[in-house]
N, C-alpha and C positions, 0 to 999 in steps of 0.2 A: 465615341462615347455612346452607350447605349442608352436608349429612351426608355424611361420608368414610369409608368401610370400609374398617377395617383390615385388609393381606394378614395372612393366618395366618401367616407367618413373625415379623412384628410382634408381632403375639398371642403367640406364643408364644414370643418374646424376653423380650415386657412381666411375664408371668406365671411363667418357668418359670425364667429369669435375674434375677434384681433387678437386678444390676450395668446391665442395657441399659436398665431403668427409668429407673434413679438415672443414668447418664449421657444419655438423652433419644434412645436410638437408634430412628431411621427406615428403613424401605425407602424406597429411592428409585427403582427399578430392578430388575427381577428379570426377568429377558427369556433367552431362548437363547443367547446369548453371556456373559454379565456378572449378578454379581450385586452392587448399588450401597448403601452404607447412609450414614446420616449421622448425625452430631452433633451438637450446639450446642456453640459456644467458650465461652460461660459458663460452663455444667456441667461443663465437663473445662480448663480451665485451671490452670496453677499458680501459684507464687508470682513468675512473671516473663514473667503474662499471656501466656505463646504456650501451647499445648496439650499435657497434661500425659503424657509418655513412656510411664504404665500405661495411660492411655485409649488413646493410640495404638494400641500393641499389644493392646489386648482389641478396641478396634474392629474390626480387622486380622484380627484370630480368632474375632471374630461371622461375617464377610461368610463368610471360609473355612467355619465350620462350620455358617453359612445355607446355602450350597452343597450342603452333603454333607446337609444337613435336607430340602432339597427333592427329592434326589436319592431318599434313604428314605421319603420322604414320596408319592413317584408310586409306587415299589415297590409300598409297604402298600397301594395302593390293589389293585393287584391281587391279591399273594397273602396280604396282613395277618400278616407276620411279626413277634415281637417283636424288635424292635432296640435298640439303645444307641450314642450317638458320645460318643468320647473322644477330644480332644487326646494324642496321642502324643508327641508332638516338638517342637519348634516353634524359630525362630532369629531375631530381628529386628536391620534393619541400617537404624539414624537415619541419616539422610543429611542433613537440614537441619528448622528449629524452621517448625512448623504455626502462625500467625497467626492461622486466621479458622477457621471451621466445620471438624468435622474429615467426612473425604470417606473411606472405603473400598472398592476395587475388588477383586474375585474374580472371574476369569476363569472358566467354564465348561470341565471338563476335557476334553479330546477324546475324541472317541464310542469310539476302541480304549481309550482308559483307563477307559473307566467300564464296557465290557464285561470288559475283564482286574478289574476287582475289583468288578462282581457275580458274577462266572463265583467269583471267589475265596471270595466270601461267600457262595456255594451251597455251595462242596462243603469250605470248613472252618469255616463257622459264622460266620468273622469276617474283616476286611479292610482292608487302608490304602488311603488316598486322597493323595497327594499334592497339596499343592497351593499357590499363589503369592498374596497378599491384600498391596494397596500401600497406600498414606495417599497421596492426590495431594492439592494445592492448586495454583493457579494452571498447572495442567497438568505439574508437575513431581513426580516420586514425592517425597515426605519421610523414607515410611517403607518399608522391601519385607520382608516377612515371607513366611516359608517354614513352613509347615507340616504336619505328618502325622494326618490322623485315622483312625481307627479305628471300623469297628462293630463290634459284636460281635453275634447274632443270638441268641433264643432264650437258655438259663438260661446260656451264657459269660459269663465275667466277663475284662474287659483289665487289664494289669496299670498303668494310668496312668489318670489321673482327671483 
């Protein structure tokens, strides 16, 4: 059996999240455009075998706040600031019942947006991210979630958890 290394994102899903333990969440994808996770439909099903509306939306809100993890995560590397992310907001809109695996896409934000909110998280400590995480299966979105994170830098605190 071959030995697999886990991305650090994983890692630090497995450890720092239980909920992404206990639902069986994977990187699938982590590339410059897209960041991909996955599920098992066993682990998050309901009581009418399709895939259960909370795992949707936490799935949906792992990939977004993998995103903004990686983002602070190449940061620290350079200048090792202490940080924080927090969901701020969030809206999800079911569109049709998940069947099989459940699948989450986060798009990568564009290069002016990720400079307007580190430029913002230089000079007030703290910053939102905007950003769009879908449920696809069979190439159809199920679920499209909007969400806002927050970091906050250094001894701030946000006022959402």
């Amino acid at each position: 059996m071959k030995s697999v290394k886990l991305p650090a994102l994983e890692m630090f899903y497995h450890e720092m999240i239980p909920l992404a333990k206990a639902m069986g969440v994977t990187v699938e994808v982590s590339d410059d455009q897209k960041l991909v996770l996955a599920a098992p439909h066993g682990l998050n099903k309901n009581s009418l075998n399709t895939a259960f509306g909370g795992s949707l939306v936490a799935l949906a809100t792992l990939a977004g706040y993998g995103v903004v993890w990686e983002l602070m995560r190449s940061e620290s590397e350079k200048s090792k600031p202490e940080w924080r992310i927090v969901v701020k907001e969030s809206r999800a809109a079911y569109r049709r019942p998940v069947i099989g695996d459940l699948r989450a896409i986060c798009e990568r934000p564009a290069k002016a947006a990720v400079e307007e909110f580190k430029a913002a998280l230089i000079r007030y400590g703290q910053a939102k991210l905007k950003l769009r995480a879908r449920i696809v299966e069979d190439g159809n979105t199920a679920v499209d979630v909007q969400a806002a994170f927050v970091v906050v830098a250094g001894r701030a605190s946000a006022a959402a958890c």
